[in-house]
C-alpha positions in Angstrom: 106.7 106.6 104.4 106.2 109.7 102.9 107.5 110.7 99.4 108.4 113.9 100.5 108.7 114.4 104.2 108.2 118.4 104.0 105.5 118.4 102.3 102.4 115.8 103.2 99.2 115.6 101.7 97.7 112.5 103.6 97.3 111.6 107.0 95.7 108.4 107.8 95.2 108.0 111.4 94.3 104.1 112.9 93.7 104.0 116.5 94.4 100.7 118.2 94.1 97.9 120.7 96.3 95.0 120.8 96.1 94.6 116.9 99.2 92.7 116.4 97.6 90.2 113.7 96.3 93.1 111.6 98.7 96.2 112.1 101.1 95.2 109.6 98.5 94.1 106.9 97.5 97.4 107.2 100.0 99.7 107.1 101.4 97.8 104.0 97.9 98.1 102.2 98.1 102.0 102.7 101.7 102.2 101.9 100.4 100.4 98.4 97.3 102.5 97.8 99.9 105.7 98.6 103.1 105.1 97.2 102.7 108.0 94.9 100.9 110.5 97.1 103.1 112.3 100.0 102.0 110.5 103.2 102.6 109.7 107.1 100.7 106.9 108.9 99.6 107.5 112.4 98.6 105.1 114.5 97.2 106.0 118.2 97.6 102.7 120.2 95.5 102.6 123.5 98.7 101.1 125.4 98.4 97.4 124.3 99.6 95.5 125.5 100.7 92.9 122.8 103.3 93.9 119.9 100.9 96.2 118.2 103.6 99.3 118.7 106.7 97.9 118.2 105.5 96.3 115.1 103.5 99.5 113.5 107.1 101.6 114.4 109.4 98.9 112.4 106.5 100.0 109.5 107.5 103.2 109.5 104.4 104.5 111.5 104.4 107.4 113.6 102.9 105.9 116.9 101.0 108.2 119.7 99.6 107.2 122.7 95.6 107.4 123.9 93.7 105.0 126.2 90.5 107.0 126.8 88.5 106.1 123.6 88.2 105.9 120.1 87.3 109.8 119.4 90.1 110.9 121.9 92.2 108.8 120.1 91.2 110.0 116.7 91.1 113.9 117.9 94.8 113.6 119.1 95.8 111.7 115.9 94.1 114.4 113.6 95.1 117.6 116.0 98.8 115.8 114.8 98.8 115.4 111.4 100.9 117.0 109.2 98.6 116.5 106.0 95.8 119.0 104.0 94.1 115.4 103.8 93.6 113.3 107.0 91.9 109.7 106.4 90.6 107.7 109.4 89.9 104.5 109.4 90.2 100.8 111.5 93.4 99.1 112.2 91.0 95.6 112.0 91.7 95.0 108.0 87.8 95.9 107.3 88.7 98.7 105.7 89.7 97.9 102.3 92.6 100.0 101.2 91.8 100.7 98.1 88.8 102.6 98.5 91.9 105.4 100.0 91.8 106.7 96.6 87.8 107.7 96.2 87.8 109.7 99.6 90.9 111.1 98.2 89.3 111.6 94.6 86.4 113.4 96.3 88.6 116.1 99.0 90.8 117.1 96.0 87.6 117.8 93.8 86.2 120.0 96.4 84.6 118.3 99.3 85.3 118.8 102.9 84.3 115.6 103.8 83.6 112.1 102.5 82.3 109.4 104.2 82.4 106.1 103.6 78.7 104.4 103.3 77.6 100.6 103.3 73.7 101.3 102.1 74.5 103.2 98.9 75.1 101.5 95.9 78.3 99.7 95.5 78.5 99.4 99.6 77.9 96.4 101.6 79.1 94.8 104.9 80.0 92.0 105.8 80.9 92.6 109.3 77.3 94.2 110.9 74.6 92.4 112.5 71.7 92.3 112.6 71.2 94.4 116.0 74.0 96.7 114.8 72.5 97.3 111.4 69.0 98.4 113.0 70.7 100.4 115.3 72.7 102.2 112.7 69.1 102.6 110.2 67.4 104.3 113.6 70.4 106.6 114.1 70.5 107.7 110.5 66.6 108.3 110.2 66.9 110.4 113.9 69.8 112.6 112.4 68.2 112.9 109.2 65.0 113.8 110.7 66.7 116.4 113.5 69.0 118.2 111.2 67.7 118.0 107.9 70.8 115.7 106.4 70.2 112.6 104.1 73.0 110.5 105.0 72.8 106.7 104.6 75.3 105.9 107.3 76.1 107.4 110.6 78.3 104.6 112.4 81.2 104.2 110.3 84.8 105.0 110.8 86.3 105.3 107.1 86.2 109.1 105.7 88.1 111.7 104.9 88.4 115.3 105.5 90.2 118.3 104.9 93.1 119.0 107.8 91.6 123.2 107.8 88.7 122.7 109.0 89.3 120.5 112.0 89.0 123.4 114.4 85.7 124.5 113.1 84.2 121.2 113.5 85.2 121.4 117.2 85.2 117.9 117.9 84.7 116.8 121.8 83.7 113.5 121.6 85.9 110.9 123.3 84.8 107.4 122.2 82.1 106.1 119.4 80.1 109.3 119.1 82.7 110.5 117.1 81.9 109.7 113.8 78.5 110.9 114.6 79.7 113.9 115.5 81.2 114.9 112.6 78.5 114.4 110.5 76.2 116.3 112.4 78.9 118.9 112.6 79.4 119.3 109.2 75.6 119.7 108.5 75.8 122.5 110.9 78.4 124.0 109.7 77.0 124.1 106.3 80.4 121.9 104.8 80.1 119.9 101.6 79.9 116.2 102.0 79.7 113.4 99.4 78.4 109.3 101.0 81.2 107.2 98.5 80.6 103.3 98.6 82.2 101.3 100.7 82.7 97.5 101.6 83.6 96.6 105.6 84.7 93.3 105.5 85.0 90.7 108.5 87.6 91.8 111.1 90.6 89.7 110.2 91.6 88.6 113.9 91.6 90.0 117.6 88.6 90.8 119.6 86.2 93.7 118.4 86.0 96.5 120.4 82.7 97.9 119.1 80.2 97.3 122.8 76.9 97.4 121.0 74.4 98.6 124.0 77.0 100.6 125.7 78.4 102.9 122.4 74.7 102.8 120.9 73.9 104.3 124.0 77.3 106.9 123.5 76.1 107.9 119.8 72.3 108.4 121.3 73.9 110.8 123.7 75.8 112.4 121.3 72.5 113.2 119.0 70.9 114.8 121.7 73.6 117.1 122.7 74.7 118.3 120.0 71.0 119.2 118.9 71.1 122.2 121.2 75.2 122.5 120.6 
């Protein structure tokens, strides 16, 4: 998996629920994107309960266990990586591979973070409804209004980051918030960020496991505790 397995530079963590269709797919679209950067892939499975883990192991993926949430899962898969680079993103193939190498492009040239956006130019989705997309505009206009930030996109799970300064961001939350967090985190914390386009295509197979009301309500929470954090 990794060109040189002393030395990493990338970490791309996938957390996952009975994924079994998609795993595969995606571990071979980063192993193609990566083949000349030193790498490990990480998936956190939430104990599914199909062939999910035994097929991301015969990939070469390091597999860890989580069933809590999505930001549990993501904090245990960064709090492991080996890599100056970690790169999260979905296990659902709507993350297209290739845009790896601009959140890549833009932590080597002297970001901290870089997150993926839909709504700047270049980015689209194909995969957000209508609900989902309002949602997402109120969130980004409340965060940009709170902390003085002019993101485009708030709910989206493909960035990057450097691995040193995971412990100053601090990062508590256990499911969906956690992408929010971040990015109110790093405005707090006065890190350099850069939006880079992005395209979120249809989920390839499986069941979603995005619960609109019930994480919009999560990332809501998240806002308004970490105004005061």
């Amino acid at each position: 998996m990794a060109l040189n397995k002393g030395i990493i530079e990338v970490s791309v963590v996938i957390p996952t629920l009975n994924e079994e269709h998609n795993i595969k797919k995606t571990i071979d679209g980063v192993s193609r994107q990566l083949c000349k950067v030193s790498h490990e892939i990480i998936v956190v499975d939430g104990y599914s309960n199909d062939r999910t883990v035994a097929i991301a192991r015969e990939n070469g993926a390091t597999v860890l266990f989580d069933d809590i949430g999505k930001g549990s899962a993501l904090i245990k898969g960064f709090m492991n990586a080996r890599g100056a680079i970690i790169i999260s993103m979905d296990a659902d193939l709507s993350n297209r591979p290739i845009e790896l190498r601009s959140l890549i492009a833009s932590i080597r040239s002297g970001y901290d973070i870089a997150m993926g956006s839909r709504f700047i130019k270049g980015g689209r989705s194909d995969d957000i409804s209508v609900i989902r997309r309002a949602g997402n505009k109120f969130f980004v206009f409340l965060v940009n209004a709170i902390f003085g930030s002019e993101y485009t996109d708030l709910c989206y799970g493909y960035r990057g980051f450097r691995k040193d300064i995971l412990k100053d961001l601090g990062l508590k939350e256990m499911g969906f918030g956690i992408e929010t967090e971040i990015s109110i985190k790093a405005i707090k914390k006065q890190l350099k960020t850069v939006e880079v386009p992005s395209y979120e295509k249809r989920r390839a197979g499986g069941e979603p496991k995005l619960r609109t009301i019930h994480d919009g309500a999560n990332i809501l929470n998240t806002i308004i505790k970490n105004i005061w954090a």
